[in-house]
N, C-alpha and C positions, 0 to 999 in steps of 0.2 A: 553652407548648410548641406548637410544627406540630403540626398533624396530619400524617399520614405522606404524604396526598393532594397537601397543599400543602408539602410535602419534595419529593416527586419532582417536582411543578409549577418548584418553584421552581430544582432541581437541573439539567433538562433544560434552563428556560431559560438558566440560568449556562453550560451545555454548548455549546448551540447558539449564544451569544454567542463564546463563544473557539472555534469552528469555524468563525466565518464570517471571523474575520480570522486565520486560518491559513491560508497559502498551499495552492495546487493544483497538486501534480504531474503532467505527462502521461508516462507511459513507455510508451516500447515497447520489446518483449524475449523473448528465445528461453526456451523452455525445453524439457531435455530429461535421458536418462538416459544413463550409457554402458555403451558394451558391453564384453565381458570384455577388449578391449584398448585398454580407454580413449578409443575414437573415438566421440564422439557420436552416438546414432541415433532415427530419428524428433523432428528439431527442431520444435517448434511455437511458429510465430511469435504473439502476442497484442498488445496495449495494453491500458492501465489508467489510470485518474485515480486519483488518491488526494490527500487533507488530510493534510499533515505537518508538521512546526513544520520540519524539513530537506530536502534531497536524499537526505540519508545515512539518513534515518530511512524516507523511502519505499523507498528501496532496500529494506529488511529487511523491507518489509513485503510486498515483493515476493517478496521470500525465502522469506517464509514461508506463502505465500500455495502455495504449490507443495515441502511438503517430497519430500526422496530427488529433486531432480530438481536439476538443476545449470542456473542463469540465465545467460545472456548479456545482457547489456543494449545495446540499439541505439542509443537517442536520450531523454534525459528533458530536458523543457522545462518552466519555471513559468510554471503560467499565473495571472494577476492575477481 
């Protein structure tokens, strides 16, 4: 049996192998809340990198990265 030292040694490295060849998203995108007649206010623009095996999955990670606030997305590009 592992000890539990060389579990997480070993777990981390498995990790960090399937993180390095998962793709890099670059997004950039609004986020913001609206007001009682549904027009956006106080927009704030950001960017973010993020490792996703998708587009569609950074998206959500975007999402979630900012709950109660409504994204707009600008531009997301993979970067190699």
């Amino acid at each position: 049996a592992l000890g539990l030292k060389s579990f997480i040694a070993q777990f981390h490295s498995n990790n960090s192998q399937g993180a390095v060849n998962m793709p890099t998203y670059a997004i950039s995108y609004y986020y913001y809340r609206l007001d009682d007649k549904g027009r956006p206010k106080s927009k704030t623009s950001t960017s973010w990198s993020v490792q996703a095996t998708s587009d569609l999955i950074a998206l959500q990670m975007v999402k979630q990265r900012h709950p109660g606030y409504e994204v707009e997305i600008r531009k997301i590009e993979q970067r190699k």
